[in-house]
VOKOLLO-887983 format. One record per residue (C-alpha): residue number from 1; x, y, z. Coordinates in Angstrom, 1 decimal, padded with zeros to 4 digits. Layout:
% VOKOLLO-887983
<atom num="NUM" x="X" y="Y" z="Z"/>
...
% end
This chain:
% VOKOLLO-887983
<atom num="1" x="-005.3" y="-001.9" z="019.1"/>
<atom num="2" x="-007.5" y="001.2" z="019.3"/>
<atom num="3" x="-007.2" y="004.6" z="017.5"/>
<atom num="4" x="-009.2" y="007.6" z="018.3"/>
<atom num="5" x="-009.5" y="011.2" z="018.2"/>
<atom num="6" x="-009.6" y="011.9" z="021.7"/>
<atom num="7" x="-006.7" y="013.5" z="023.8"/>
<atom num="8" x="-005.6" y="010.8" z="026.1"/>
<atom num="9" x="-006.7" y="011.4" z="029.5"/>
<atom num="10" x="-008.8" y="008.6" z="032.1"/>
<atom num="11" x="-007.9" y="005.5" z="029.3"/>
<atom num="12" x="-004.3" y="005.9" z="029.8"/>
<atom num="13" x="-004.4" y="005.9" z="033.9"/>
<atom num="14" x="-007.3" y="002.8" z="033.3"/>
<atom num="15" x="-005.5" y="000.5" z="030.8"/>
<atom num="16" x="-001.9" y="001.3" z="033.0"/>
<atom num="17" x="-003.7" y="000.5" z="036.2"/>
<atom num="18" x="-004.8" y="-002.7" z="034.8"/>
<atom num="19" x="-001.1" y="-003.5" z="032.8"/>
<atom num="20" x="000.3" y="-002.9" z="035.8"/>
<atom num="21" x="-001.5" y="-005.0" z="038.0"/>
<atom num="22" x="-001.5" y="-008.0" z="035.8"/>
<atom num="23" x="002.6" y="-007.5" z="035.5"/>
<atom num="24" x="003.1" y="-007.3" z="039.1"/>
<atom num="25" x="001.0" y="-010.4" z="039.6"/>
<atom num="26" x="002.9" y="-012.2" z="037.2"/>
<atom num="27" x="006.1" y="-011.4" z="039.3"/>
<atom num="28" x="004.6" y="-012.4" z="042.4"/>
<atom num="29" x="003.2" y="-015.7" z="040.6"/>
<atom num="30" x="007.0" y="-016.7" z="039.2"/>
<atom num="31" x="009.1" y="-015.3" z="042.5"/>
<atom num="32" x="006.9" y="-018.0" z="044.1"/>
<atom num="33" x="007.1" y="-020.7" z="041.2"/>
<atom num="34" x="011.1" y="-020.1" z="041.5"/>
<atom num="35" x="011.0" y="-020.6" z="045.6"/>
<atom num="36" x="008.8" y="-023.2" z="045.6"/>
<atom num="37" x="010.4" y="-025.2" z="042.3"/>
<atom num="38" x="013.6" y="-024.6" z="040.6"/>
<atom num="39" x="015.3" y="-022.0" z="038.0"/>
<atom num="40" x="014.9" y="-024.9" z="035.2"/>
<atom num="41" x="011.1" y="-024.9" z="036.0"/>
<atom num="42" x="011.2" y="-020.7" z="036.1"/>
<atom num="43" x="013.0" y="-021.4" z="032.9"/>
<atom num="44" x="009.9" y="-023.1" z="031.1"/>
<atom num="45" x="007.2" y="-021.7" z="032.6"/>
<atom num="46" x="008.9" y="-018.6" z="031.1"/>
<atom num="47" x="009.1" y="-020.0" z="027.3"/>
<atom num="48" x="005.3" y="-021.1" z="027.8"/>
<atom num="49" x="004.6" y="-017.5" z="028.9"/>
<atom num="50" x="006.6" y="-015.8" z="025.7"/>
<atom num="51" x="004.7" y="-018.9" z="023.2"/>
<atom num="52" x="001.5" y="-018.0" z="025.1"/>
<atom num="53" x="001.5" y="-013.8" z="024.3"/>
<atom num="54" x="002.8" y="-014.7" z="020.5"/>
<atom num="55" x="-001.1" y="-015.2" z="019.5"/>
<atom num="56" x="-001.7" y="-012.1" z="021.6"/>
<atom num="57" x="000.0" y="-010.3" z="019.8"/>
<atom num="58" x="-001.2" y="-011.1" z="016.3"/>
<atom num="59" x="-004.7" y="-009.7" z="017.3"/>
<atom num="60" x="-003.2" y="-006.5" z="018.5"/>
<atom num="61" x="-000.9" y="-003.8" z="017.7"/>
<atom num="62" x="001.6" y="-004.3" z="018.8"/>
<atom num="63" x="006.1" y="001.0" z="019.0"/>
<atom num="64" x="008.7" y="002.5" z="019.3"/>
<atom num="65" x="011.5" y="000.6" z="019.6"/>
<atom num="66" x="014.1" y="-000.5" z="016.6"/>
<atom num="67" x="015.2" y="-002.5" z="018.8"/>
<atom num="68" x="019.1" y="-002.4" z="018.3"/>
<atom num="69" x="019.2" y="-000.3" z="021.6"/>
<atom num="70" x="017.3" y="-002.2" z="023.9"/>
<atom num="71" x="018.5" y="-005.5" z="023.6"/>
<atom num="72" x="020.2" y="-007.0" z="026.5"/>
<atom num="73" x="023.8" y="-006.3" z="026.4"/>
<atom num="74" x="023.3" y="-003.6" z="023.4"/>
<atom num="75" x="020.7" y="-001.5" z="025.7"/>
<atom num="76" x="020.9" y="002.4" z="026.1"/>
<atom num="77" x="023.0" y="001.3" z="029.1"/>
<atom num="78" x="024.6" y="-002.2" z="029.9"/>
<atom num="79" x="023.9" y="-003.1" z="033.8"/>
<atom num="80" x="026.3" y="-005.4" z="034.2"/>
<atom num="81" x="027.4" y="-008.7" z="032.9"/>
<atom num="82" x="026.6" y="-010.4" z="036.2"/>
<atom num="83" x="023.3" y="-010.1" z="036.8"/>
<atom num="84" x="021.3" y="-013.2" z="038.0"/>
<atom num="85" x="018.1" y="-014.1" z="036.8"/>
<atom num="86" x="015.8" y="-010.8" z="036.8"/>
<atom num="87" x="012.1" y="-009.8" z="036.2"/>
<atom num="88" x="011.7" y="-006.0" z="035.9"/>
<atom num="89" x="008.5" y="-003.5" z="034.9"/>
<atom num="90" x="009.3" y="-000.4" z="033.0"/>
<atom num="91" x="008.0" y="002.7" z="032.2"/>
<atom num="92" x="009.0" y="004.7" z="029.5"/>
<atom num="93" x="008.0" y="008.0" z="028.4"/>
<atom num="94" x="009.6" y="009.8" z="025.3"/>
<atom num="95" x="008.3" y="012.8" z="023.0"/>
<atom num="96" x="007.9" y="011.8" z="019.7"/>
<atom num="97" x="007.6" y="014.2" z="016.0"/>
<atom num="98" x="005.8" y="017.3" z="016.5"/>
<atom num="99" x="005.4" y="016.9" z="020.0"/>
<atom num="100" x="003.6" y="013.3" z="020.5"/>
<atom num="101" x="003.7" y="011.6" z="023.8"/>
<atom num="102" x="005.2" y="008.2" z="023.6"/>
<atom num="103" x="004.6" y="005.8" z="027.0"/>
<atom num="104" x="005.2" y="002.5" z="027.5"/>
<atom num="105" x="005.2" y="-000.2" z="030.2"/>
<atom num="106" x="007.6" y="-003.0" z="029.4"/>
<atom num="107" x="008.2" y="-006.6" z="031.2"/>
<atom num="108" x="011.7" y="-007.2" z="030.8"/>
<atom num="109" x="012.8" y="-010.9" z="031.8"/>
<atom num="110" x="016.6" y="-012.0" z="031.8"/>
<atom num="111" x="016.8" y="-015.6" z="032.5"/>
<atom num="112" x="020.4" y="-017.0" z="034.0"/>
<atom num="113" x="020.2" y="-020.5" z="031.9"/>
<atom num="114" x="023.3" y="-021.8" z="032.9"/>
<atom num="115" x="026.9" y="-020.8" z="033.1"/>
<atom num="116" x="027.8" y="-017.9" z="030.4"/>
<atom num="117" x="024.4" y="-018.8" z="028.4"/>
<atom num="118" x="021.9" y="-015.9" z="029.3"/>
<atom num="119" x="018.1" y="-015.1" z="027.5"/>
<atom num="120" x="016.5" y="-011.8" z="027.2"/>
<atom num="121" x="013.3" y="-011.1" z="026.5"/>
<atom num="122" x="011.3" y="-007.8" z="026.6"/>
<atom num="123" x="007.3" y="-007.5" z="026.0"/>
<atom num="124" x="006.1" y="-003.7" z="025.7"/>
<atom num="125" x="002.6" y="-002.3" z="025.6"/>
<atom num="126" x="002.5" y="001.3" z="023.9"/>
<atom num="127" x="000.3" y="004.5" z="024.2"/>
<atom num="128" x="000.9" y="007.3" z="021.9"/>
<atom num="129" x="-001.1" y="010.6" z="022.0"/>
<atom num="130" x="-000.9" y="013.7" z="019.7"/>
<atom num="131" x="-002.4" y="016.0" z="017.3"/>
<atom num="132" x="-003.9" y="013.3" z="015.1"/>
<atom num="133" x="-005.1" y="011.2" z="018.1"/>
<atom num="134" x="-004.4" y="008.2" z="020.9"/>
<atom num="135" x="-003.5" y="004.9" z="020.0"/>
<atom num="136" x="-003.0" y="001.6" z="022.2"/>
<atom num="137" x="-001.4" y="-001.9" z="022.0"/>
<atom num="138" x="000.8" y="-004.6" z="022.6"/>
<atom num="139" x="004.5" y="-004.0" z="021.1"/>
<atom num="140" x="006.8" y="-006.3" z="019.3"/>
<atom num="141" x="008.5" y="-008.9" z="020.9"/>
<atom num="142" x="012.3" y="-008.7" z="021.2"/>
<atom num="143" x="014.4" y="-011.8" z="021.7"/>
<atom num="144" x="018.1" y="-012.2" z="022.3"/>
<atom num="145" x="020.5" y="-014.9" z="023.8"/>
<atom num="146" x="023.7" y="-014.0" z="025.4"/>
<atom num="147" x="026.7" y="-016.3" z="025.5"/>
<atom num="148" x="030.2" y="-015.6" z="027.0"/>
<atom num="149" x="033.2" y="-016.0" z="025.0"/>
<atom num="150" x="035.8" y="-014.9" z="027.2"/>
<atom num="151" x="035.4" y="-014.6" z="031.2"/>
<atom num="152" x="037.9" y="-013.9" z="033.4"/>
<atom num="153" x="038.5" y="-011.4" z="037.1"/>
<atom num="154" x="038.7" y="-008.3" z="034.9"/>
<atom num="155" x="037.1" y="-009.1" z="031.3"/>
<atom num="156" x="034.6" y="-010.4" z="029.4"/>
<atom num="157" x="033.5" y="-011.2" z="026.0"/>
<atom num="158" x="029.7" y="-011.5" z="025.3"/>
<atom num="159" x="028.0" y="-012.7" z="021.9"/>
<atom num="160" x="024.6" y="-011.8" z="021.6"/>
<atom num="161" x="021.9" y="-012.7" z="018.8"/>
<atom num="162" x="018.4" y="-012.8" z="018.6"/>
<atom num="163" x="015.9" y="-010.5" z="016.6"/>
<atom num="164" x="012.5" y="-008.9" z="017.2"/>
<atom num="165" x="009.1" y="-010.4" z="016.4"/>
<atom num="166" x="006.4" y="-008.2" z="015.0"/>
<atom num="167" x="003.2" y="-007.8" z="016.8"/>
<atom num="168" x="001.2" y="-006.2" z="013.8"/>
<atom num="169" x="001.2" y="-004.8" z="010.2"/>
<atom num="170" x="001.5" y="-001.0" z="011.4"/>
<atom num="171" x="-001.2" y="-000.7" z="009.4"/>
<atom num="172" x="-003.9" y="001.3" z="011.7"/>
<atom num="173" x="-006.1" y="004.3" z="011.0"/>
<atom num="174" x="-008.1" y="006.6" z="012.6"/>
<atom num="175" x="-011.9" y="006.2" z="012.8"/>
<atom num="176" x="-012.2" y="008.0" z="009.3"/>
<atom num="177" x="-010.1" y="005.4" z="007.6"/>
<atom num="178" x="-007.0" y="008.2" z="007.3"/>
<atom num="179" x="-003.9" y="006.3" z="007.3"/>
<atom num="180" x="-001.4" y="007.3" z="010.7"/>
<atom num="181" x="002.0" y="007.7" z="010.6"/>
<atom num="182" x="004.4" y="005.1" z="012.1"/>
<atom num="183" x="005.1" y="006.8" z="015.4"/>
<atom num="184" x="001.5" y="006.5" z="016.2"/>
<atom num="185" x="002.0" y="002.4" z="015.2"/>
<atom num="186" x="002.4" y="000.2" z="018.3"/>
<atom num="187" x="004.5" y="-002.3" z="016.2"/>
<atom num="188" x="006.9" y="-001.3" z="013.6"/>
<atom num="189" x="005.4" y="-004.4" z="011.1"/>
<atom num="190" x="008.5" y="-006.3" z="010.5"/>
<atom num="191" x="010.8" y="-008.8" z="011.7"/>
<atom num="192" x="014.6" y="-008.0" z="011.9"/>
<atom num="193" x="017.8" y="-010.1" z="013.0"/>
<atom num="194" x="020.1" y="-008.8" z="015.3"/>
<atom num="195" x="023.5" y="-009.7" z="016.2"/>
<atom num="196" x="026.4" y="-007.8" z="018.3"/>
<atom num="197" x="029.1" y="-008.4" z="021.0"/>
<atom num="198" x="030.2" y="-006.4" z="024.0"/>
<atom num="199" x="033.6" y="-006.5" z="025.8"/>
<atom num="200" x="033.9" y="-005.6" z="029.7"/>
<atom num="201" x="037.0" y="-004.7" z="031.4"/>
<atom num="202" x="037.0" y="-003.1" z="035.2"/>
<atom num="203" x="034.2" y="-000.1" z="034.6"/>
<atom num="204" x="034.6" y="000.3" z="030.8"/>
<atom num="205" x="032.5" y="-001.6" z="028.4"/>
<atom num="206" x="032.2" y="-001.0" z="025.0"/>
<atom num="207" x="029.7" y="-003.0" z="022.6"/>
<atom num="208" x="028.7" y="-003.5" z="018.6"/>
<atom num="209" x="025.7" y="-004.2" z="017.2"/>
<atom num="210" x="024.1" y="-004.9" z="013.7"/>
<atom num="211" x="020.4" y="-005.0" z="012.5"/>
<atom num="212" x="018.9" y="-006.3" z="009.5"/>
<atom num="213" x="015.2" y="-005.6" z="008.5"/>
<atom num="214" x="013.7" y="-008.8" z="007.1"/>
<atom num="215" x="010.9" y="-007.4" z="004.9"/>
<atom num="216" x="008.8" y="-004.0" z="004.5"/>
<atom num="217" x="005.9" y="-003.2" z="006.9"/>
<atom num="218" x="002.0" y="-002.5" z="005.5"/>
<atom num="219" x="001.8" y="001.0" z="006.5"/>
<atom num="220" x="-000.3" y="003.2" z="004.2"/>
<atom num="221" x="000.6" y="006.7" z="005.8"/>
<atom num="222" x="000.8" y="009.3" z="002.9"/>
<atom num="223" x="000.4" y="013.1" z="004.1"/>
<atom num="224" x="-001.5" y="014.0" z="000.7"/>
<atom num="225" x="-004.0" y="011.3" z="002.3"/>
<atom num="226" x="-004.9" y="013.8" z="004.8"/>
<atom num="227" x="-007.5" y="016.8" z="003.9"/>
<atom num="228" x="-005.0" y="019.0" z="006.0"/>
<atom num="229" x="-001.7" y="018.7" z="005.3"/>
<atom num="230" x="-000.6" y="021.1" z="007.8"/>
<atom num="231" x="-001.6" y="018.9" z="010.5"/>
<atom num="232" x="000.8" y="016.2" z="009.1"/>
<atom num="233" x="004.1" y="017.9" z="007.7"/>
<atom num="234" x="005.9" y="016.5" z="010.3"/>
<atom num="235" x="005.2" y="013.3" z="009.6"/>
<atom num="236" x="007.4" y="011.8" z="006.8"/>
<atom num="237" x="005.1" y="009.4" z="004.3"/>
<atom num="238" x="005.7" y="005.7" z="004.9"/>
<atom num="239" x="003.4" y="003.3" z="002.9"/>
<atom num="240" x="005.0" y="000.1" z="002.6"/>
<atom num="241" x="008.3" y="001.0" z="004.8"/>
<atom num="242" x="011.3" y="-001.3" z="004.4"/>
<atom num="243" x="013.9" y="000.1" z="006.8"/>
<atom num="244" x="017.4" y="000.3" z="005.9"/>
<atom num="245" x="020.2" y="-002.0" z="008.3"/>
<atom num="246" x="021.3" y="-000.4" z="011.6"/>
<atom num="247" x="024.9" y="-000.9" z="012.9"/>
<atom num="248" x="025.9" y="000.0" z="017.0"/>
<atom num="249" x="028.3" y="001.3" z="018.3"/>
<atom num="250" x="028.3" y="002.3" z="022.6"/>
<atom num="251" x="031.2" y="002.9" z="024.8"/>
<atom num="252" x="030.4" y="003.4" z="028.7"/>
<atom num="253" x="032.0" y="004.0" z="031.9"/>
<atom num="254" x="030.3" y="002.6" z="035.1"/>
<atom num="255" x="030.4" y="003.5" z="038.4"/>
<atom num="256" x="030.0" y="001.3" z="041.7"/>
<atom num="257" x="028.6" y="001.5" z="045.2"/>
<atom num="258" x="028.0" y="-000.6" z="047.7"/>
<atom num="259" x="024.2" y="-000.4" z="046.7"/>
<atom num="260" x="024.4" y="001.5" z="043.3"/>
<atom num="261" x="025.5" y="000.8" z="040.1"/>
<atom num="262" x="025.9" y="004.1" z="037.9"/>
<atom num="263" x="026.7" y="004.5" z="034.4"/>
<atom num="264" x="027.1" y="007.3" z="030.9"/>
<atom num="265" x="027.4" y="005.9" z="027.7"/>
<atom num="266" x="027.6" y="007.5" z="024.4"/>
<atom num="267" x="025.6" y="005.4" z="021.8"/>
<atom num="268" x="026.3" y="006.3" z="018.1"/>
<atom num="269" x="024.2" y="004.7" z="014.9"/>
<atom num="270" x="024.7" y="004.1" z="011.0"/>
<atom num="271" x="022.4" y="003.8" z="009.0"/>
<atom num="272" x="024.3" y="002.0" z="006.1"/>
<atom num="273" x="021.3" y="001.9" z="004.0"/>
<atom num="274" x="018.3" y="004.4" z="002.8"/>
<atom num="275" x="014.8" y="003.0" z="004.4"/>
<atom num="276" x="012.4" y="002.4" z="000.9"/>
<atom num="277" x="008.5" y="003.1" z="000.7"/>
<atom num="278" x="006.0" y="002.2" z="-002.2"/>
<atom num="279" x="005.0" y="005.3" z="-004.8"/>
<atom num="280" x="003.1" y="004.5" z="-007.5"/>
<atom num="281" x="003.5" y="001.0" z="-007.0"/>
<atom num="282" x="007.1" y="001.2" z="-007.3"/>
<atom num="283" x="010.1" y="001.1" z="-004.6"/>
<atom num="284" x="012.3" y="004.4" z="-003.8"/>
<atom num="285" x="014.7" y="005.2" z="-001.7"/>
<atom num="286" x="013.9" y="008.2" z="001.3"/>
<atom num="287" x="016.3" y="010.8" z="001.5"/>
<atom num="288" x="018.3" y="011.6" z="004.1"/>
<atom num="289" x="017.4" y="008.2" z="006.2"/>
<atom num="290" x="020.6" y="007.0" z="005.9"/>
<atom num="291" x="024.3" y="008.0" z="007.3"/>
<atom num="292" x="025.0" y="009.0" z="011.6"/>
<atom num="293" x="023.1" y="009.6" z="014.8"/>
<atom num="294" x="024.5" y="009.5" z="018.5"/>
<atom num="295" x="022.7" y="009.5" z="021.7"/>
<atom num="296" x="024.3" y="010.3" z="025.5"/>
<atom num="297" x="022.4" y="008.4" z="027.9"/>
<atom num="298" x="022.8" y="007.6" z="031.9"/>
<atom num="299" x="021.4" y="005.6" z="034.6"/>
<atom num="300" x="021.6" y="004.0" z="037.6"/>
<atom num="301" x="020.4" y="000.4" z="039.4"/>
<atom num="302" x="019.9" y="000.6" z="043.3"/>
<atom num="303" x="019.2" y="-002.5" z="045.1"/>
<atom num="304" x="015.9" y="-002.6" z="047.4"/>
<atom num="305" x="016.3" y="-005.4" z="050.2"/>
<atom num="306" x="017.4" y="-008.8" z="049.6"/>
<atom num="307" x="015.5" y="-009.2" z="045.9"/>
<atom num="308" x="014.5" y="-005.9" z="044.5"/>
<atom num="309" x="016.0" y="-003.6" z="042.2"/>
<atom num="310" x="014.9" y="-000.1" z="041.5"/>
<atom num="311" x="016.4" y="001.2" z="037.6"/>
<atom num="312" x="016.4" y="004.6" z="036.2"/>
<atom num="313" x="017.7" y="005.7" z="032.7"/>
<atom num="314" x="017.3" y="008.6" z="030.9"/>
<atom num="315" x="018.7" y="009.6" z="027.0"/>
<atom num="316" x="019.3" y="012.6" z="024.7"/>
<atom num="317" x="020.1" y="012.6" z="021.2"/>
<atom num="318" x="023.2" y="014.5" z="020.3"/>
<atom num="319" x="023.4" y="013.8" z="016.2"/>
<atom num="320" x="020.5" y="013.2" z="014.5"/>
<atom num="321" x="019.6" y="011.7" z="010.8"/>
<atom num="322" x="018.0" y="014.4" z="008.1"/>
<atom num="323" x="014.7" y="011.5" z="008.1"/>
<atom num="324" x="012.7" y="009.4" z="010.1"/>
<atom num="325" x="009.8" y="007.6" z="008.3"/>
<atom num="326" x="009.9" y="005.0" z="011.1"/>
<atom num="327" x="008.8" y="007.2" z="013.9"/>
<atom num="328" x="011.3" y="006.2" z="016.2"/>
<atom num="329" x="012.9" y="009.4" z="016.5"/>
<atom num="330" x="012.5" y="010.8" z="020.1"/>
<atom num="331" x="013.6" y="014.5" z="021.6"/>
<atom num="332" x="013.9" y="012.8" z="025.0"/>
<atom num="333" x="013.1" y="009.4" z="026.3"/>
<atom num="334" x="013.3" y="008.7" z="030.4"/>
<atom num="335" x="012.6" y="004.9" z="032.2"/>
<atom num="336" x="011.8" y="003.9" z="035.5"/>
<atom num="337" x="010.7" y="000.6" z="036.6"/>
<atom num="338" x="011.2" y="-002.1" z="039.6"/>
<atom num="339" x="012.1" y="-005.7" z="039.1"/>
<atom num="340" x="013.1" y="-008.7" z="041.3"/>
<atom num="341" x="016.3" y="-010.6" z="041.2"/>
<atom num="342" x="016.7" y="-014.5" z="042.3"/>
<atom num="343" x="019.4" y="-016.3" z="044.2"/>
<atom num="344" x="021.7" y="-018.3" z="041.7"/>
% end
C-alpha cells in the first residue's frame, strides 16, 4: 500500500499495465490448465490460487466495496443463473466524497462445482486519487457459494453465503503521519458475513441479502487531526469504525438476444443499525448512517467467439443515507471488463 501527495498520473497507467498483464496471464495459464486437465483440477488450482494471495494481502492494503452488492447472485446486476465456469477482469471507475477518483481492476472467478453448487470469488486492486492524495493496494477478498434450492424450465431458487475477508487495518496515512479517511483505504479493515437468496422466473429476478460486520476496523481518521480542516469537511471522522448491518433488496428485468444479455435493476439498502467510532475512548453511535438508500443500475453481457465474454455495467444512486464514514458512497460508478467462459 502506498500513500502520497502527488496527483495520480504515470503510476496509475504503470501499476494497471502491469495488473493487467499479470491477470490476463493468469487467464491464459488456467484456459489452458482446464483444456489440457479437467474442471476438478481448474477447481483446485483455483483454491491454491485464493490460499496463495491471502498472505498477499496481509502485507498490503488491501476499497470500496461493502460487499453486499457485488456478490455473485446479489451483484449490481445478476447475469444469469446459468452461467458456466467464468474468469472475468474488471475495471471500475467511480467518484468518490468531494470529488475523489475511485478505480479498480478486479479478477472475478465463478467456478461451476457441480450441479446447482456454484463458488464466487472476486480479488480487487484499488487506486484512489484526490485532494488529500493517491493511494494503492490490494482489496478485500469476497467469497460466496451458491446452491440451488429449486430448479425448474421457468424458475429458480438460489441460496448464497459467504463473507468478505479483510486485506488490511484501513489504517494508512499520508507521508506526514495525518490519518486518511476511509474512502482513501483500499480495505475497509473488517470481516463481515453475508447471506441472501435470489428467485428467477422467465426475465424477472428478484434477490435479498443481509450483512453483518464482524468487528470495528483501526482507522484513526479525525478531521480535527488535520491542520486544515477545510480540506477535509467532507470527510466524516472514522477512528475505530464498526459499521452497522446492511440488508438487500434488488428486483430486475432482463432482456435477451441471440448474443446479448441486457438488464435494469433497482437495488434498495437498510441500514438497520447506526455504524459506531471511538471518541475519547469510548463507542458512539454516527448520525444519520443508518435507515434507506436505492441505486438504478444496467448492463449488458455480449458474447465474443466461442469463449469470451465482453460485460458492461453502470449505476446511479437515487436515495441516499444523511452519512457515510465508510467511504463507500459513490456519485457514479461504471465497469467494463472481458472474461472467458469454459465448456461444461
Amino acid at each position: 500500500m502506498e500513500s502520497r501527495s502527488a496527483p495520480i498520473h504515470r503510476d496509475y497507467f504503470f501499476i494497471t499495465f502491469n495488473k493487467i498483464f499479470s491477470i490476463l496471464s493468469l487467464h491464459l495459464t488456467m484456459r489452458n490448465f482446464y483444456i489440457q486437465y479437467s474442471k476438478r483440477s481448474l477447481g483446485l488450482l483455483c483454491v491454491a490460487f485464493v490460499v496463495f494471495m491471502l498472505p498477499l494481502a496481509s502485507f498490503s492494503q488491501g476499497n470500496g466495496d461493502a460487499g453486499l452488492q457485488s456478490s455473485s447472485t446479489l451483484d449490481l446486476g445478476s447475469l444469469g443463473d446459468d452461467h458456466p465456469t467464468s474468469m472475468i477482469l474488471l475495471e471500475k471507475a467511480g467518484i468518490g466524497p468531494d470529488k475523489t477518483i475511485c478505480l479498480s481492476t478486479e479478477y472475478r472467478l465463478d467456478w461451476n462445482v457441480w450441479g446447482g453448487v456454484k463458488l464466487w470469488f472476486a480479488l480487487p486492486y484499488h487506486y484512489t486519487t484526490g485532494n488529500l492524495g493517491f493511494t494503492h493496494g490490494l482489496g478485500d477478498l469476497r467469497v460466496m457459494g451458491s446452491i440451488a434450492l429449486v430448479e425448474k424450465e421457468e424458475f429458480t431458487l438460489l441460496l448464497d453465503v459467504g463473507g468478505v475477508l479483510p486485506s488490511g487495518k484501513a489504517d494508512e496515512a499520508t507521508d506526514d503521519g495525518k490519518p486518511l479517511p476511509m474512502v482513501y483505504q483500499p480495505s475497509q479493515g473488517s470481516a463481515g458475513f453475508i447471506v441472501g437468496a435470489a428467485a428467477f422466473y422467465r426475465l424477472w429476478n428478484v434477490s435479498t441479502g443481509y450483512q453483518n460486520h464482524l468487528s470495528a476496523n483501526k482507522n484513526n481518521f479525525t478531521q480535527a487531526a488535520w491542520n486544515d480542516p477545510e480540506k477535509v469537511v467532507d470527510y466524516p471522522d472514522s477512528p475505530g469504525l464498526w459499521c452497522g448491518d446492511d440488508i438487500s433488496l434488488r428486483l430486475q428485468k432482463d432482456f435477451l438476444t441471440l448474443k446479448s444479455h441486457y438488464y435494469v435493476s433497482a437495488i434498495a439498502l437498510y441500514r438497520l443499525n447506526k455504524d459506531k467510532i471511538i471518541q475519547e475512548d469510548e463507542w458512539v453511535t454516527v448520525k444519520g448512517t443508518d435507515g434507506f438508500s436505492m441505486n438504478l443500475a444496467g448492463g449488458l453481457e455480449m458474447k465474443m467467439g466461442r469463449t469470451g465474454l465482453f460485460r458492461l455495467q453502470a449505476a446511479i444512486p437515487l436515495f441516499r443515507r444523511e452519512s457515510y464514514p465508510d467511504g463507500l458512497n459513490r456519485d457514479f460508478l461504471l465497469m467494463a471488463g472481458f472474461g472467458l467462459r469454459f465448456p461444461e
